[in-house]
C-alpha positions as CSV (number, residue, x, y, z in Angstrom):
1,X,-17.7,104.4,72.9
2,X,-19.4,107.2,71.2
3,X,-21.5,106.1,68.0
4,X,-24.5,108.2,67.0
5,X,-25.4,105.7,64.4
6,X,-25.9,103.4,67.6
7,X,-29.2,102.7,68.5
8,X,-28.1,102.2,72.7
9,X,-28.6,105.5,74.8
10,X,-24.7,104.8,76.6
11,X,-23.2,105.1,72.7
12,X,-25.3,108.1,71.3
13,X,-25.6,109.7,74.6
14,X,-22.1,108.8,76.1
15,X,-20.4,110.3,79.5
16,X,-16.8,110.2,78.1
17,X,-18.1,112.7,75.1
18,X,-20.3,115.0,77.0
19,X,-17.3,115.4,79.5
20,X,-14.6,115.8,77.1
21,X,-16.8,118.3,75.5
22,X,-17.6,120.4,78.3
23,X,-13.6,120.0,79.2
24,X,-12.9,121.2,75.7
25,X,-15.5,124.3,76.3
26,X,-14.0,125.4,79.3
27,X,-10.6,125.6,77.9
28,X,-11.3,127.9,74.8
29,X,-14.3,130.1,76.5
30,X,-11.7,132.7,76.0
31,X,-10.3,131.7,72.5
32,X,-11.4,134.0,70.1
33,X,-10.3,133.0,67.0
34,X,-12.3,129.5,67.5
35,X,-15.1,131.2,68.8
36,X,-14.9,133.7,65.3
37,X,-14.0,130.6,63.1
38,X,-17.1,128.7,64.2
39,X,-19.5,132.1,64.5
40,X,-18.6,132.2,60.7
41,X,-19.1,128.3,60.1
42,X,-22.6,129.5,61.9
43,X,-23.8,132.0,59.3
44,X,-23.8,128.8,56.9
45,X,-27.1,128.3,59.1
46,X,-26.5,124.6,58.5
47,X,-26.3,124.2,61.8
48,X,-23.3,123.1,64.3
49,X,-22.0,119.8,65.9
50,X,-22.4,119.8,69.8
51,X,-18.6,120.5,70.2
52,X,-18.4,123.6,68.3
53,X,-22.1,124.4,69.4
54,X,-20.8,124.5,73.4
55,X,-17.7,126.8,72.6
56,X,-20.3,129.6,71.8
57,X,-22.4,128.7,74.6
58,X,-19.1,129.0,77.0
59,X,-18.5,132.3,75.1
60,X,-17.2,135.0,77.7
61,X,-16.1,137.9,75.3
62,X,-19.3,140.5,75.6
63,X,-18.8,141.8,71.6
64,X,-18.7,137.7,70.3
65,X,-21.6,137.3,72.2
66,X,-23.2,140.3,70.4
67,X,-22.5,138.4,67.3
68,X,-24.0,135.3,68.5
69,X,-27.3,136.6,70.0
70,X,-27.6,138.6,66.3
71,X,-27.0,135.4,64.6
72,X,-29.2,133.3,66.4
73,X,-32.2,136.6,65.8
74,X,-30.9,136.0,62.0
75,X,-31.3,132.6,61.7
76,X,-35.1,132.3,63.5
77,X,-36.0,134.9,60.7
78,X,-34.8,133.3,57.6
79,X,-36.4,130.1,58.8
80,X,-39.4,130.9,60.9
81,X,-40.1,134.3,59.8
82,X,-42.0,136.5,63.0
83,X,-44.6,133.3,62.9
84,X,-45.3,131.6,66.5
85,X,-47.2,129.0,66.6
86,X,-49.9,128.9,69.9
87,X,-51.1,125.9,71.7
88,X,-52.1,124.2,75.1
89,X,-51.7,121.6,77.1
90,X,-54.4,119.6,78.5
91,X,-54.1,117.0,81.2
92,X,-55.8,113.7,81.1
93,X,-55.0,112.4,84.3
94,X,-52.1,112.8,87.3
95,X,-52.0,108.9,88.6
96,X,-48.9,108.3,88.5
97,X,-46.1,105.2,89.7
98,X,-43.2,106.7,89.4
99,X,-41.3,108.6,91.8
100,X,-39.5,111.4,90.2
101,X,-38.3,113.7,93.0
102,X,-39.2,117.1,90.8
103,X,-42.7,116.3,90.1
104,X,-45.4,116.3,92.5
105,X,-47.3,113.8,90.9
106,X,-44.8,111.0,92.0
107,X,-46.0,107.9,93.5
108,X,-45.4,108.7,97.3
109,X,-47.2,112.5,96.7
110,X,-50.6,111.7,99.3
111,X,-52.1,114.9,99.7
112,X,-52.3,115.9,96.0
113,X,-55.8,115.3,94.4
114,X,-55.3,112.4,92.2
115,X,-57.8,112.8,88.8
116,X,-58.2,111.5,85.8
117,X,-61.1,113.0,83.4
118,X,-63.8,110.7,82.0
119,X,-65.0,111.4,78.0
120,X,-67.3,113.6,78.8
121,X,-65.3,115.7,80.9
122,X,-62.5,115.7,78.5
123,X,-65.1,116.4,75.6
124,X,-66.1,119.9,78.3
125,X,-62.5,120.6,78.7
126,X,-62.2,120.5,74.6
127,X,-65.0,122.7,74.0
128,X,-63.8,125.2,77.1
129,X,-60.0,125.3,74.8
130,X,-62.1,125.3,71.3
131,X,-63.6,129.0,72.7
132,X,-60.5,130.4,73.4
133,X,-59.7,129.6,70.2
134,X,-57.1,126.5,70.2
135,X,-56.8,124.6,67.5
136,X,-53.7,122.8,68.7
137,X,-53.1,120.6,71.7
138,X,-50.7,119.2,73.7
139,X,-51.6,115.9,76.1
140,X,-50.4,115.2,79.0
141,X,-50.6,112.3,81.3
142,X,-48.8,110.4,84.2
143,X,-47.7,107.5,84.0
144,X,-49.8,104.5,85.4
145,X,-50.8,101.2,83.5
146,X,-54.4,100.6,85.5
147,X,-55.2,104.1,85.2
148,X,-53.8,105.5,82.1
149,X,-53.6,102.3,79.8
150,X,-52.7,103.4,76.3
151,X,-56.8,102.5,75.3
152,X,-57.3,105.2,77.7
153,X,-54.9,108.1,75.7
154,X,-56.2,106.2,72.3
155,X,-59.6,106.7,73.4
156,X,-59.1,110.3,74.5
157,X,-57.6,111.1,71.2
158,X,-60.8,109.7,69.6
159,X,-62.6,112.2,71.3
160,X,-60.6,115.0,71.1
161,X,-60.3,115.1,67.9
162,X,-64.4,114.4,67.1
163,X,-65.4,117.5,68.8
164,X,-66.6,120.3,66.6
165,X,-68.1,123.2,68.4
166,X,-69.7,126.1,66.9
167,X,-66.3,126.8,64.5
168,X,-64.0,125.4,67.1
169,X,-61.6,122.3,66.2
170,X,-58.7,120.4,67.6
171,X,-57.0,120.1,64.5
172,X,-53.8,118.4,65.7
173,X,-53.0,116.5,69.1
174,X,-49.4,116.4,70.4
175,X,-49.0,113.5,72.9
176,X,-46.5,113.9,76.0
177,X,-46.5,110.2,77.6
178,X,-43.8,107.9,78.9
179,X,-41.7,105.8,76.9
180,X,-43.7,102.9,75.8
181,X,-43.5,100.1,73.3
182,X,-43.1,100.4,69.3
183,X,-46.7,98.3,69.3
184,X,-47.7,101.5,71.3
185,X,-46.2,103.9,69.5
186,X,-47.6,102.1,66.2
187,X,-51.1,103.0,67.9
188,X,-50.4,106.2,68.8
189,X,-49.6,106.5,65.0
190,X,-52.9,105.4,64.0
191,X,-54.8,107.4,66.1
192,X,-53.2,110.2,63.8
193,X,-50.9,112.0,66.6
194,X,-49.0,115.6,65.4
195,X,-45.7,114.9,67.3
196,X,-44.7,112.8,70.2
197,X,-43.0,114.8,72.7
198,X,-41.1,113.3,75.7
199,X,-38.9,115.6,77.7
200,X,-35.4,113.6,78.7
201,X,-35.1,115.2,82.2
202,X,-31.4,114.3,82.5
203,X,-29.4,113.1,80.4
204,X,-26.6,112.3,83.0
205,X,-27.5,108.8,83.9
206,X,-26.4,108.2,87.3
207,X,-28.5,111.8,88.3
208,X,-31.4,110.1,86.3
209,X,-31.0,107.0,88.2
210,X,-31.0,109.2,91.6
211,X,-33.8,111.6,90.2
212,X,-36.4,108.6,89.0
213,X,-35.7,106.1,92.0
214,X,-38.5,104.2,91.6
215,X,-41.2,103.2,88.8
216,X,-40.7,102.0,85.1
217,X,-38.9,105.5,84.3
218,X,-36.2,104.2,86.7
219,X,-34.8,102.8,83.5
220,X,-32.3,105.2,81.5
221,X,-31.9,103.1,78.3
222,X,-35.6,102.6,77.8
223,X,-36.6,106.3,78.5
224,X,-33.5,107.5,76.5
225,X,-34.6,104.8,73.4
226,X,-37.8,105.9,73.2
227,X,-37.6,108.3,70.4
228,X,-36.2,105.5,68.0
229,X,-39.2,103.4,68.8
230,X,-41.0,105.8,68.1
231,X,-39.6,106.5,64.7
232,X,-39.7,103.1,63.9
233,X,-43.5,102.7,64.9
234,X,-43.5,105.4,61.6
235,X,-43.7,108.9,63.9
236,X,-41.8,110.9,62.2
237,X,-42.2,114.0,64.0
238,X,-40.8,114.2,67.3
239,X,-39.8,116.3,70.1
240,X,-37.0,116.5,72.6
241,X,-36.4,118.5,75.7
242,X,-34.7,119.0,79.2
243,X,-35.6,120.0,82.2
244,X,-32.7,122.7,83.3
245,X,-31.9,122.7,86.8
246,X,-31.8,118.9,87.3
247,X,-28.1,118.5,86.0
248,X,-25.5,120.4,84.5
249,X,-26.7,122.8,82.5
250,X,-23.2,122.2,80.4
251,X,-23.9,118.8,80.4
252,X,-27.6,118.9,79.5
253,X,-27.3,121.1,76.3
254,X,-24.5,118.7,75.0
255,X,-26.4,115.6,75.6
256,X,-29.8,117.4,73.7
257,X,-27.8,118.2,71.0
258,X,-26.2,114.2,70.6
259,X,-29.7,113.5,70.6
260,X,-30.5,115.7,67.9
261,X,-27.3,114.4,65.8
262,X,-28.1,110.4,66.9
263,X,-32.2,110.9,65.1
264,X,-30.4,113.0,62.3
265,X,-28.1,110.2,61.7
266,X,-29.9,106.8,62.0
267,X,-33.4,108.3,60.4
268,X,-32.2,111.2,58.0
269,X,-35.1,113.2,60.4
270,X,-33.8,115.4,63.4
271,X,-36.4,116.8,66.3
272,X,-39.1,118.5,64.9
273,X,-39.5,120.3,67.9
274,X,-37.1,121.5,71.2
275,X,-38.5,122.2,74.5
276,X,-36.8,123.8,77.2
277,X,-38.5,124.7,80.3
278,X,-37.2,125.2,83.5
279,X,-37.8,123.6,87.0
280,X,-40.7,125.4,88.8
281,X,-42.5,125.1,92.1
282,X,-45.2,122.6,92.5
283,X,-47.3,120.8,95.4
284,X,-44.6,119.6,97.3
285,X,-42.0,120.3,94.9
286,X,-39.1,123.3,96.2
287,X,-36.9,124.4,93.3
288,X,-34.2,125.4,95.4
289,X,-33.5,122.1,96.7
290,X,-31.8,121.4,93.0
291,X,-28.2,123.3,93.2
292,X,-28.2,123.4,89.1
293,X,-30.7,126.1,88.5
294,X,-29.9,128.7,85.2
295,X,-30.3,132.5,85.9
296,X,-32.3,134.1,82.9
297,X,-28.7,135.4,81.0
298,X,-28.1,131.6,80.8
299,X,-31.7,130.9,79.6
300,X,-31.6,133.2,77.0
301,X,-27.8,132.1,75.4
302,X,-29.0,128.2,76.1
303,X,-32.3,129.2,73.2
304,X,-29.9,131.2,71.0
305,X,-27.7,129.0,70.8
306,X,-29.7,126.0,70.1
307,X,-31.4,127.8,67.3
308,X,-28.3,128.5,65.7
309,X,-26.8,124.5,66.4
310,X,-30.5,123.5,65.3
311,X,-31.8,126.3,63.1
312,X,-34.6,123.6,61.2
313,X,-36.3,123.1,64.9
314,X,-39.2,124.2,66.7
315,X,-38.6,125.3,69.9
316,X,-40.9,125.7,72.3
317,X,-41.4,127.6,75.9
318,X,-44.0,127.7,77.7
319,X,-45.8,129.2,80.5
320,X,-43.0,128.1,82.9
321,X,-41.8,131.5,82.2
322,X,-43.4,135.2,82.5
323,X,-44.5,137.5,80.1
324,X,-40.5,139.2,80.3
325,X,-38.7,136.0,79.7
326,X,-41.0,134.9,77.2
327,X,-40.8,138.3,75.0
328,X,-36.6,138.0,75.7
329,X,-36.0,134.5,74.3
330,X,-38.9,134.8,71.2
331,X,-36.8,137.0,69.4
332,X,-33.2,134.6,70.2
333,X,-35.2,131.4,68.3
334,X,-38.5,130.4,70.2
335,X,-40.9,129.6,67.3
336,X,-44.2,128.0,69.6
337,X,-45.6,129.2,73.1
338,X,-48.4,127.8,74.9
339,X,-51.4,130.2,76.1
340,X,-53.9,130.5,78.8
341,X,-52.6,127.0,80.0
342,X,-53.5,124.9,82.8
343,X,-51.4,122.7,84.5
344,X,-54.1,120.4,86.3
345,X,-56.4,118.2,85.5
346,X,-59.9,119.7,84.2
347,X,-59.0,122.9,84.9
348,X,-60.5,125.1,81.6
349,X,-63.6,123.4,82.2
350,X,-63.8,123.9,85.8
351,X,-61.0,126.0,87.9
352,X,-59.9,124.5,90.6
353,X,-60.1,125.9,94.0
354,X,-56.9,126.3,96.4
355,X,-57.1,123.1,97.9
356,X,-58.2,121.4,95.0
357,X,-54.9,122.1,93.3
358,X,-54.1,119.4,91.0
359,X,-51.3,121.5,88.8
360,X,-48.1,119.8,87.7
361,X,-46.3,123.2,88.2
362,X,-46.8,126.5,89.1
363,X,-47.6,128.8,85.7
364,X,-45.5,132.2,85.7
365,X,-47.6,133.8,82.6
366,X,-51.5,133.2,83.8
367,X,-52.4,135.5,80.8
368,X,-55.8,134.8,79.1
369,X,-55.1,133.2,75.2
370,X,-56.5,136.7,73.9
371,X,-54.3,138.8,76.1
372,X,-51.3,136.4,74.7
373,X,-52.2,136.9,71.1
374,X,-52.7,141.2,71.2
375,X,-49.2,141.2,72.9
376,X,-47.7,139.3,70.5
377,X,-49.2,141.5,67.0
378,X,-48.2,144.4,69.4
379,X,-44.3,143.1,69.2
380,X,-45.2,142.6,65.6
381,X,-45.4,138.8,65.8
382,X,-47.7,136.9,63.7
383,X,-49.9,134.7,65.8
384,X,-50.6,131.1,64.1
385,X,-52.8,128.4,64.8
386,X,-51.5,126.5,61.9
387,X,-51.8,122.8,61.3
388,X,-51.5,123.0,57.6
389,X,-48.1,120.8,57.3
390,X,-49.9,117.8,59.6
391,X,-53.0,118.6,57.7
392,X,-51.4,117.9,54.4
393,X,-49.2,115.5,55.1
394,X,-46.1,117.7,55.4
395,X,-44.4,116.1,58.5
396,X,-40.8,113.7,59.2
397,X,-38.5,114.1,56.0
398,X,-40.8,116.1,53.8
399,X,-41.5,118.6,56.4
400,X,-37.8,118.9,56.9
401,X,-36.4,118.7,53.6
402,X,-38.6,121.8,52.5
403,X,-37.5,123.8,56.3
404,X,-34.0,123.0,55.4
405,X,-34.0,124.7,51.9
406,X,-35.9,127.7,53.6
407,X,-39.0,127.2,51.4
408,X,-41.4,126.7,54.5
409,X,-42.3,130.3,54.6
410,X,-44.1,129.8,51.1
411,X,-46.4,127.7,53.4
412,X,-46.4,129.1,57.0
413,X,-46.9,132.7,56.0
414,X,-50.8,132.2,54.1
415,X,-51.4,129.5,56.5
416,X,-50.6,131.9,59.6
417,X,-52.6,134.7,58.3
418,X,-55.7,132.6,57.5
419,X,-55.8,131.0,60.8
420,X,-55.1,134.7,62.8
421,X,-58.4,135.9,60.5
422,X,-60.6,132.6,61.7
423,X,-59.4,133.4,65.4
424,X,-60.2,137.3,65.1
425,X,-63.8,136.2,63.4
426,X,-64.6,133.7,65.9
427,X,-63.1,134.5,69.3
428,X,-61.0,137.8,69.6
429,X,-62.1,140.9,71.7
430,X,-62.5,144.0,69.8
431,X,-58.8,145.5,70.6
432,X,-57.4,142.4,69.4
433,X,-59.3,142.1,66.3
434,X,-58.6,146.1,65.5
435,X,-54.6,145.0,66.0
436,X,-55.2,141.8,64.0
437,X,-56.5,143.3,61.0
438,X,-54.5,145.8,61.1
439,X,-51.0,143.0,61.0
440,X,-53.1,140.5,58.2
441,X,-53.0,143.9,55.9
442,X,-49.2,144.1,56.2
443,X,-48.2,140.5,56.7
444,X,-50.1,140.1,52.8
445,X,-47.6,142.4,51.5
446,X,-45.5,139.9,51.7
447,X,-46.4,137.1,50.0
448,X,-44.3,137.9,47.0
449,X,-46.5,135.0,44.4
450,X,-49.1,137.5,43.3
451,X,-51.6,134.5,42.9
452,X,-50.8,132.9,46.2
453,X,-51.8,136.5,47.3
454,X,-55.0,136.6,45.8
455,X,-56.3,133.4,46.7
456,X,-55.0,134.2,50.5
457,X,-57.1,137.2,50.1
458,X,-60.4,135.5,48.6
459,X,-59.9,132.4,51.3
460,X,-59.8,135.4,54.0
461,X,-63.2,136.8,52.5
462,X,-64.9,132.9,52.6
463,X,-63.4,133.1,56.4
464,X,-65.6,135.9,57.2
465,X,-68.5,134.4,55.6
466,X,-68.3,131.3,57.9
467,X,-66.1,128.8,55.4
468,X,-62.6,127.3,58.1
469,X,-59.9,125.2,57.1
470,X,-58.6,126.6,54.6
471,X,-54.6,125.2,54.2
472,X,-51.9,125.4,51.7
């Protein structure tokens, strides 16, 4: 039965809903006075339960889905402003025991170099993302209890984070790991984690059960739990994500969405961030042997319409996609993208050579961070490297309740500009830093507090002088 209050995956994320709602989709894609009647329930931007949120996804009339793309550019202005947010991932290690068919770091993958980075070579990989510019990472690991212990991601953290090079600073560490324990996650907390991010796959469980044959992630309930362990360990932030082309894509939107309602519900706290990448080719890893891959029309109305059903999230893309996909869907609602990633293990440091390759997927956007950041100003985006709200203590129900009541930009918008002028001082070629200076100049016009301005404007001068860290 369908509970979101419930704490067990089969009753937040249940079949008989998802199906009924993807029935009920299909047999009003062409009503248009539902589709109008919930477009206007939209432009509340309060957001939209998962059955109303599929009949605009299912949309077929070409002028309502004008209205809906326009809404959904509407809505990531009013709440994120033109700020996006850059990071990186970095991989600790690709020993795995699982035996997820998509990945090629599954258990039964032989001829894929299996590594996993000692301190020092995570402390080189650091300072290699630290002069680029990073301040924000993502880390990644497989999943293997003798090689990747949780003292071993604890331990990494530790280092990560004492690291200070030159100017350079990992200021806040996402962690992407399996599902673990709340003793775990209450660790994790400790270690002072940004968000914990773990990507659901599938949320159709006998295709999870078919797609995860083997290992510990074989189980559905305990993947699909994790998040409330997590929360109840005290991690407030947290983010969700599918991998489209696995399932459904019907089915996989409704079931992200329950998810989103289900941590809403029981902890007053929905995700703080959405992910939705795509499947890509890998080692031994063929795409085209999943029937349920999305064209990028699809792509782009699946991140429009999440922003509208989710407007409060961050969503994030990353360099699964190229340089057209990504300009197509930051405009629909994408508010992070990663840059000059790596998908293999100590591979910033060190490239890898060709038969070395230890990538977890093949990158479509293999532009340098710099090249990311002047193509962004140039669309009149405002690069950030903010990590301010983590920094201050902004995060779970008090970074939300200030999102909600659209008052965030009182905090992004000086925090964005004074990270943009610590990159351009510290690591930006000369075109960039013309262009950057050039977008800090107007993106100061407005800050409508004329003292917020002025301090903004005498932190920017410290900047250049050699002071960082500056945060509202």
């Amino acid at each position: 039965m369908y509970n979101p209050k419930s704490t067990k995956a089969e009753e937040f994320i249940n079949n008989e809903e998802i199906l009924k709602t993807i029935k009920y989709a299909q047999e009003n894609a062409e009503n248009k006075d539902l589709i109008k009647k919930i477009i206007e329930k939209a432009k509340e931007k309060k957001g939209l339960s998962h059955k109303d949120a599929i009949i605009l996804l299912t949309c077929k009339d070409e002028e309502l889905n004008g209205e809906i793309f326009k809404l959904a550019k509407d809505i990531k202005e009013e709440y994120y402003g033109n700020r996006i947010v850059l990071f990186a991932p970095l991989y600790l290690s690709n020993y795995c025991v699982n035996g997820c068919t998509y990945c090629p770091y599954h258990a039964k993958n032989k001829h894929i170099p299996r590594k996993k980075m000692t301190q020092e070579e995570i402390r080189n990989e650091v300072i290699a993302l630290q002069d680029m510019g990073h301040k924000r990472l993502a880390i990644e690991s497989g999943e293997d209890p003798v090689n990747n212990p949780i003292e071993y991601i604890l331990e990494s953290i530790k280092t990560i984070y004492s690291i200070k090079h030159k100017n350079g600073a990992i200021r806040r560490v996402n962690v992407n790991i399996a599902a673990t324990t709340v003793e775990n996650y209450k660790k994790l907390h400790d270690a002072g984690i940004g968000t914990y991010i773990l990507f659901q796959e599938t949320y159709n469980k006998e295709s999870y059960e078919k797609l995860h044959p083997t290992g510990p992630k074989h189980n559905y309930a305990y993947h699909t739990e994790a998040m409330d362990r997590a929360m109840q360990a005290g991690i407030d932030d947290v983010g969700l994500g599918v991998l489209f082309g696995l399932e459904n894509y019907l089915y996989e939107f409704t079931g992200l969405l329950m998810h989103a309602e289900h941590l809403e519900a029981v902890y007053g706290v929905g995700p703080h961030t959405i992910s939705v990448p795509r499947i890509r080719r890998a080692d031994d890893i063929d795409p085209n042997t999943f029937s349920n891959a999305i064209d990028d029309e699809t792509f782009k109305k699946l991140v429009a319409v999440i922003r509208i059903a989710v407007p409060y999230t961050g969503m994030i893309v990353s360099t699964r996609e190229n340089k057209e996909c990504r300009k197509a869907v930051l405009e629909l609602g994408i508010s992070q993208i990663s840059g000059g990633s790596k998908t293999s293990v100590g591979g910033y440091y060190k490239p890898e050579k060709e038969d070395e390759d230890s990538s977890q997927f093949e990158v479509n956007d293999n532009r340098t961070l710099d090249e990311v950041v002047n193509w962004l100003m140039e669309l009149n985006y405002l690069p950030s490297f903010c990590t301010a709200c983590y920094g201050s203590g902004r995060t779970g129900d008090r970074f939300m309740s200030i999102c909600k009541n659209l008052q965030i930009h009182n905090f992004c918008l000086p925090n964005a500009i004074m990270t943009l002028k610590e990159y351009l001082v510290d690591y930006a070629s000369e075109t960039t830093k013309q262009t950057g200076e050039k977008l800090i100049l107007n993106e100061l016009e407005k800050i409508n507090d004329e003292e917020r301005k002025q301090l903004v404007i005498s932190n920017l001068d410290k900047i250049v002088k050699g002071e960082r860290n500056f945060k509202f």
